[in-house]
C-alpha positions in Angstrom: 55.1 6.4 7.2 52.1 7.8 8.0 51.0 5.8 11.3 54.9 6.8 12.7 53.5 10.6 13.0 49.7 9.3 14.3 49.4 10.9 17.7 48.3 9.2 20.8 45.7 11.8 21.3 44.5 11.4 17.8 44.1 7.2 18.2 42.8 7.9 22.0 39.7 10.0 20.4 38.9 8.2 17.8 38.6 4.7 20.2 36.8 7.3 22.5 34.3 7.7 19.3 34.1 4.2 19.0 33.1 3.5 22.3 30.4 6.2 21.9 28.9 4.3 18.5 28.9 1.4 20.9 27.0 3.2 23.6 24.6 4.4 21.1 23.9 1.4 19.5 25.0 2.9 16.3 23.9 -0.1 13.5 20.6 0.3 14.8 19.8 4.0 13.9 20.1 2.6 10.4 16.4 0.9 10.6 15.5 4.3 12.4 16.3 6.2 9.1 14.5 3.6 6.9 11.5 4.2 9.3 11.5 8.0 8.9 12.0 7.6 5.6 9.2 5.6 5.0 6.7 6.7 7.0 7.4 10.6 5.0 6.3 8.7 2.3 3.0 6.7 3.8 1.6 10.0 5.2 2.8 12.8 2.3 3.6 10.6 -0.9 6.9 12.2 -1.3 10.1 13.2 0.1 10.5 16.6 1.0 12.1 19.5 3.2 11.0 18.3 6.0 13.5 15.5 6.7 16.2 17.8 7.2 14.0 18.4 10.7 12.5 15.5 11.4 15.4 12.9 10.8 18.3 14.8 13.1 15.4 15.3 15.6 14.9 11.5 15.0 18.0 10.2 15.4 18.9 12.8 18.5 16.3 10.7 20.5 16.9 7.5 19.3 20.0 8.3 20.6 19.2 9.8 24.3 16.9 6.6 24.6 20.0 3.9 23.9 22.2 6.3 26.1 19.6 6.1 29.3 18.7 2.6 28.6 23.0 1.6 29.7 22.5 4.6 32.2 19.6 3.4 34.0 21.1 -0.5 33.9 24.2 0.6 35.2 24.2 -1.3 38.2 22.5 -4.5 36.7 25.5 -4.5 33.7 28.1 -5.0 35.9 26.5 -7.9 37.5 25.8 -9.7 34.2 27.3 -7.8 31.0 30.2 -6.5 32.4 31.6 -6.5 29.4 29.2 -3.4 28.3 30.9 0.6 27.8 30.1 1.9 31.0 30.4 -0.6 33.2 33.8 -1.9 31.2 35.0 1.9 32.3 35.4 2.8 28.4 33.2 5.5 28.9 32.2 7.0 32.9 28.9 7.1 34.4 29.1 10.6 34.3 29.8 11.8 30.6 26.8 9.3 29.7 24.5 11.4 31.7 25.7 14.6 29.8 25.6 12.9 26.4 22.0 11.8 27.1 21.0 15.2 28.2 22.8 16.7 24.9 21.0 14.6 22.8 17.5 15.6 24.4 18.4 18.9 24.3 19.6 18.7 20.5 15.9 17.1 19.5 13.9 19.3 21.1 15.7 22.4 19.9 15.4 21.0 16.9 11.4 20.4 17.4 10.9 23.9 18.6 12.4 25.1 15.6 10.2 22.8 13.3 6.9 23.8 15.0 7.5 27.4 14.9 8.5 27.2 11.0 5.5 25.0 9.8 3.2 27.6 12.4 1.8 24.0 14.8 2.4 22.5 18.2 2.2 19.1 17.2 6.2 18.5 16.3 7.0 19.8 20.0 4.4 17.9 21.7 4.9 14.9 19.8 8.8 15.3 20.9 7.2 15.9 24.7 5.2 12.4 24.1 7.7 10.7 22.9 10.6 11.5 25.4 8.0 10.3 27.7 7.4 7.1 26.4 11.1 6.5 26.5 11.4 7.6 30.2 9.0 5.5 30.7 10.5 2.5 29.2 14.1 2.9 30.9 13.3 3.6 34.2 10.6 1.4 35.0 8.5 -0.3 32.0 11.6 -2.7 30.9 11.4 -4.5 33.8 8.0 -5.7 33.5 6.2 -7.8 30.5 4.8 -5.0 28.8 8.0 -2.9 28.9 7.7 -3.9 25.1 4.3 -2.6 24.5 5.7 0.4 25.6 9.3 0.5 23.4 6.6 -0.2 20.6 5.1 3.2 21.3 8.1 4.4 21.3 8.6 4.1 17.5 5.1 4.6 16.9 5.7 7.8 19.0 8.5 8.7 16.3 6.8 7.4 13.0 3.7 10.4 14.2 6.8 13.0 15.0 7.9 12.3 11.6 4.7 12.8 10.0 3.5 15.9 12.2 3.6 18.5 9.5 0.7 16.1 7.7 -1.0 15.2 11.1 -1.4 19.0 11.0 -2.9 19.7 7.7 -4.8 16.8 7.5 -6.8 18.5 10.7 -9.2 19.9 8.7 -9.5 17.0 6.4 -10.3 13.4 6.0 -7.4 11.6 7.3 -6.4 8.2 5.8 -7.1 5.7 8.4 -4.6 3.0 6.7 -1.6 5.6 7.3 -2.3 4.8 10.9 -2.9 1.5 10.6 1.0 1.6 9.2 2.6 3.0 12.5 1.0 1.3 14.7 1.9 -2.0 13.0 5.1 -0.9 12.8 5.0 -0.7 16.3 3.8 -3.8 17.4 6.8 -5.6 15.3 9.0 -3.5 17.3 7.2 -4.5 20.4 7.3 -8.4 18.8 11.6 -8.2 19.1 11.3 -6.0 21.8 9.7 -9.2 23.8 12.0 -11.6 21.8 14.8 -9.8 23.4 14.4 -9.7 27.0 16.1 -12.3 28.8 18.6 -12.4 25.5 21.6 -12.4 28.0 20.1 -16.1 29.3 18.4 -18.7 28.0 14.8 -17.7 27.2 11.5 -19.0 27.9 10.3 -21.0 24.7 6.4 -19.8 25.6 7.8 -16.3 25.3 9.9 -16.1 22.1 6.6 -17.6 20.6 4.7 -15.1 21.5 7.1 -12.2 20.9 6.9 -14.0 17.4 3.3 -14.2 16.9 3.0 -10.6 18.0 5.6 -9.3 15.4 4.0 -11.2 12.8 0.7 -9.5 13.5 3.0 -6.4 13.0 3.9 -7.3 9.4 0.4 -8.2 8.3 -0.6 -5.4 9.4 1.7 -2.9 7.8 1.2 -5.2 4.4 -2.5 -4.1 4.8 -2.7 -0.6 6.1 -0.1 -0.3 2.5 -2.2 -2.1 0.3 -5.2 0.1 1.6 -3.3 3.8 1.2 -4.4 5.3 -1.9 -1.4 7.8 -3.2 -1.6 9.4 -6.9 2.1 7.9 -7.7 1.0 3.9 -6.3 -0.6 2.0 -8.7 -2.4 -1.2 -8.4 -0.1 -4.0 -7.6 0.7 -7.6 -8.5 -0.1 -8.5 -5.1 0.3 -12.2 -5.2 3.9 -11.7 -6.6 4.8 -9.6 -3.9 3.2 -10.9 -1.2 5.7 -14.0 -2.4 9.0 -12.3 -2.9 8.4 -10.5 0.4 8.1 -14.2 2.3 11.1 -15.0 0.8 13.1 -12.2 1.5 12.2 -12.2 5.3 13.3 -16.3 5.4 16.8 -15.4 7.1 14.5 -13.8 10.1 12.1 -17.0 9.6 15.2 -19.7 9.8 16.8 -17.7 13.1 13.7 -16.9 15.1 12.2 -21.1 14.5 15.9 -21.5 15.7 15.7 -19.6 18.5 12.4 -21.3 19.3 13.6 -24.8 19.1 16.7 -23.8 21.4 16.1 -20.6 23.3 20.0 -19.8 24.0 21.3 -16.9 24.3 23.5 -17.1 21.2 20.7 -17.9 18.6 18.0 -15.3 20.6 20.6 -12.0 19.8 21.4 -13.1 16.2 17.4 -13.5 15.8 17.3 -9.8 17.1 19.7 -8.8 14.9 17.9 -10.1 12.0 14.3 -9.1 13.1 16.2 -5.7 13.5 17.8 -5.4 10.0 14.5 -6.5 8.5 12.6 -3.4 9.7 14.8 -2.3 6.4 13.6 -4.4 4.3 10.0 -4.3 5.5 10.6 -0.2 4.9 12.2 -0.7 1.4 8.7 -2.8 0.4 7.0 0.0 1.8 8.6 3.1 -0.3 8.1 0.6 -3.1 4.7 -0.1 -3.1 3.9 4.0 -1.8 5.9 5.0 -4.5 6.4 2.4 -7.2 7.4 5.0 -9.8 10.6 6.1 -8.0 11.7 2.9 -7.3 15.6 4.3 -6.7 13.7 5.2 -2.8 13.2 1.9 -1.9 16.7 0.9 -3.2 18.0 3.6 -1.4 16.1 2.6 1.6 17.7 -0.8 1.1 20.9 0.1 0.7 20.9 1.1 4.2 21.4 -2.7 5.5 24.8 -2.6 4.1 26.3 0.2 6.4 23.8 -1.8 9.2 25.1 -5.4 8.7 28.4 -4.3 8.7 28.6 -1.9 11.8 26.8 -4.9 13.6 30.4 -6.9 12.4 32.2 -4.5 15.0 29.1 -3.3 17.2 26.7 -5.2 19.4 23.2 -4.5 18.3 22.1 -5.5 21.8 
């Protein structure tokens, strides 16, 4: 039989690898990829050579930033979520550090490389910006009330990395303002479950998860409009009404959790709400290649195909 001649090395790295997805929140960087996705296609129309940069440079910092989030808690894990990687002792203090300082090292090598090929700064200093933000954010900002103002940046931050190369020829043109209108609402809903989740390992303020909800619904009206407003050869007018339906009723399952949440603020019902309101930054980039590019409609199927890999790592993964 096959699992008689398994080694114990072999079965000892691959639960080694497992606890690494864990650390790195792995079903996450699946709405990371829908965003980078989607925002190549709000600020260039198309997908292009370009993601072979920006999406490993991407998803190297997405990465750092979920390492150093469990790196800087450390000490406040063990008190309340001992149950986490490091402090469990699944994976030491020690080789976090190096991961998260390989994974920096991996996306700005990788943004050195992109700015020097398309001849501009902006990749690197948009990498420089946005390793900032998420310094910012794990050592200090989550602490405070607008530690999610500041994760919202964050991916804000990343949807301007991915679009650098267009940031930089649009210099000497008329920029779209709607494009930015797109990341920055895409920020604020991430800022919206940002503040939904943070007192998700208690029982949360009911004031609070209101709020975190009003703000990430400002996100989605705003990224319907900044859409609607973008003006690419390859998106023709829209049945607007129709969509602005089917797109309410695809986001009920995050409607149902996060009135649940509201109406009892435990613990249990605010992490499956962030869960959800996670997963549906998918969907909400799906409706986005759609619209942007409604005669390729295989991108936004594409881009929604990524909640299966997503819901299903979440089976095995904490998303939180």
């Amino acid at each position: 039989m096959i699992h008689e001649n398994a080694s114990p090395q072999s079965s000892g790295f691959a639960a080694h690898l497992f606890q690494v997805a864990r650390l790195v929140r792995l079903p996450n960087v699946m709405t990371l990829i829908s965003n980078v996705l989607a925002a190549q296609l709000v600020f260039s129309g198309s997908w292009n050579w370009t993601l072979l940069f920006v999406l490993p440079m991407s998803i190297a910092f997405y990465f750092a930033g979920m390492v150093g989030n469990d790196v800087n808690d450390f000490e406040h894990d063990r008190a309340t979520r001992s149950d986490r990687v490091l402090p469990s002792g699944q994976l030491t203090l020690e080789f976090a550090v190096r991961l998260r300082w390989l994974f920096n090292v991996l996306g700005l090598a990788i943004a050195i490389l992109f700015s020097a090929l398309i001849g501009s700064i902006y990749p690197l200093a948009l990498a420089f910006v946005l390793l900032a933000a998420i310094e910012v954010y794990n050592r200090w900002a989550k602490r405070y009330w607008f530690g999610a103002l500041v994760m919202g940046f964050c991916r804000t931050a990343n949807l301007y990395l991915v679009a650098s190369h267009w940031i930089f020829v649009m210099a000497a043109n008329a920029s779209n303002e709607w494009q930015h209108i797109y990341a920055w609402s895409m920020g604020l809903y991430v800022c919206g479950i940002t503040g939904f989740a943070r007192n998700e390992e208690k029982v949360s303020v009911r004031w609070s998860l209101i709020l975190a909800a009003f703000i990430a619904a400002l996100g989605i009206v705003g990224i319907g409009i900044g859409i609607s407003a973008i003006n690419h050869p390859n998106a023709p007018a829209a049945d607007w009404f129709t969509i602005s339906i089917l797109f309410v009723l695809i986001l009920l399952p995050l409607i149902r959790t996060a009135a649940r949440a509201m109406i009892d603020p435990s613990s249990r019902n605010v992490q499956r709400t962030i869960g959800v309101g996670l997963r549906s930054i998918i969907i909400l980039d799906a409706f986005v290649c759609l619209l942007v590019a409604s005669d390729q409609r295989w991108m936004a199927i594409f881009v929604a195909c990524l909640l299966v890999p997503s819901y299903l790592l979440s089976r095995k993964i904490p998303q939180t």
